[in-house]
N, C-alpha and C positions, 0 to 999 in steps of 0.2 A: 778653282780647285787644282792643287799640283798631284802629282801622282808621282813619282821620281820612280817607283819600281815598273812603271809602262813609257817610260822617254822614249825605246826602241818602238812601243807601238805610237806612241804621238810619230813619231819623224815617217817611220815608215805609211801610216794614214795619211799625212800629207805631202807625201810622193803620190801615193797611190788618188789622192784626190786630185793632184795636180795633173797624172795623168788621165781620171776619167772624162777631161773635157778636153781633151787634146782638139785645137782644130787649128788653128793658125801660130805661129811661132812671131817674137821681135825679133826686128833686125840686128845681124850680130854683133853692130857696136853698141855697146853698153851709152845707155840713154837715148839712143833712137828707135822709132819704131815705124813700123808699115802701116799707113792705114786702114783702122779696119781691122786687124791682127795682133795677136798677143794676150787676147781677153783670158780673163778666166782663171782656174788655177798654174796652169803653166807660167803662163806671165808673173803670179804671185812669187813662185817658186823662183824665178829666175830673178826679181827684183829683191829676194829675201839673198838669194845666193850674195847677190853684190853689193846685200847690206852686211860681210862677216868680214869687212879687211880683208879680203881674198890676196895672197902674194900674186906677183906677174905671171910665175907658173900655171898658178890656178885659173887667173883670167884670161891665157891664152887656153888653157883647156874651157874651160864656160865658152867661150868663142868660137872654140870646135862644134863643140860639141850642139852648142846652137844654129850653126849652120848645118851642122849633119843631122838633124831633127826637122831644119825648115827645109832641108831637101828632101827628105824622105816626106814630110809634110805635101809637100809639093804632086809627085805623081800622087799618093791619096786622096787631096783634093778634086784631081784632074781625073780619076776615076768614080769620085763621088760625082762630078757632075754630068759622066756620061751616064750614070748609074740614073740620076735624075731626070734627064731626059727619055732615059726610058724607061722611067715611072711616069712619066708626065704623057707620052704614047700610049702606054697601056689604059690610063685613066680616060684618056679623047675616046678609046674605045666605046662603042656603044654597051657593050658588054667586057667591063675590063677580066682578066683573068684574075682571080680572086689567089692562086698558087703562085702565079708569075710574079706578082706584087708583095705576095710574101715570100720569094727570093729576095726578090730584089733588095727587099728593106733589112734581110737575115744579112746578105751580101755587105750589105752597107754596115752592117752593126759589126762584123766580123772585122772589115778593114778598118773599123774605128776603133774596137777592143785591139787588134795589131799594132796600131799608135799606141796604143795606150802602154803595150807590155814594153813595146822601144825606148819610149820617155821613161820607162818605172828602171829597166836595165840602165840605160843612162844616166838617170837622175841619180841612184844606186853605186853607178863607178866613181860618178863625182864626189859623191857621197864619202866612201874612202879614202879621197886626197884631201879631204876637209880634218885638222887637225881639231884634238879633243874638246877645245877652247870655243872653237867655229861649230863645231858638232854641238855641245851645250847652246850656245847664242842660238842655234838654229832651229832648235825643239823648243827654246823657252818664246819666241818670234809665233812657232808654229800654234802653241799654247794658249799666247795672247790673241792670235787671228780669232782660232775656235773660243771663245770665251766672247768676243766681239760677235759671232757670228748666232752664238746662244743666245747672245742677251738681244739679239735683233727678233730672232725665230722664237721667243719664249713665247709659249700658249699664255 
């Protein structure tokens, strides 16, 4: 089912999906990747990105822009997993702190909604240097995912 009077909510949903699983970024030459990393929607996004003809402008900005996301990625990881380790202390506890643990895990959701809003700004700038032609191919791409994605999850 097409909807052409909601394109703006298709495109914008699938940024916004792209960024709710923000956890590890690809490498930022186009076709390699780290392993281990890239999963998820973000990867989708970015492998949809360098499905549009992108000019060399665009692909030096996609380049940026991917490494300034796997950097910031980066201390967030390194803070989730101190974050971890001292969830994993409190639980060895005989008595773990039932409050401390629900910091901890608020903590953690907090800096993973922070990625999230970074990739949605980001995705969003990119988003504007994509001409009209690349914009339509990118909603009609995003369309065919969620349609694939329905007919998998149908009750």
């Amino acid at each position: 089912m097409k909807f052409p009077k909601f394109r703006p909510i298709a495109l914008t949903a699938g940024v916004v999906a792209g960024a709710l699983a923000l956890a590890g970024f690809a490498d930022a030459r186009p076709g390699h990747h780290r392993g281990g990393s890239g999963h998820g929607p973000q990867r989708m996004f970015f492998k949809a990105m360098e499905r549009l003809d992108l000019t060399e402008a665009q692909e030096v900005e996609l380049v940026r822009m991917r490494r300034a996301l796997r950097e910031e990625a980066k201390s967030v990881r390194s803070s989730m997993r101190d974050s971890h380790q001292t969830l994993l202390a409190e639980m060895k506890k005989p008595t773990p702190n039932r409050e401390e643990i629900k910091a901890i895990v608020k903590s953690g959701a907090a800096q993973r909604a922070q990625m999230a809003e970074r990739f949605i700004d980001r995705a969003l700038d990119f988003h504007a240097l994509l001409s009209a032609d690349q914009k339509t191919k990118l909603v009609e791409m995003i369309e065919k995912r969620q349609a694939r994605w329905e007919r998998r999850h149908a009750e």
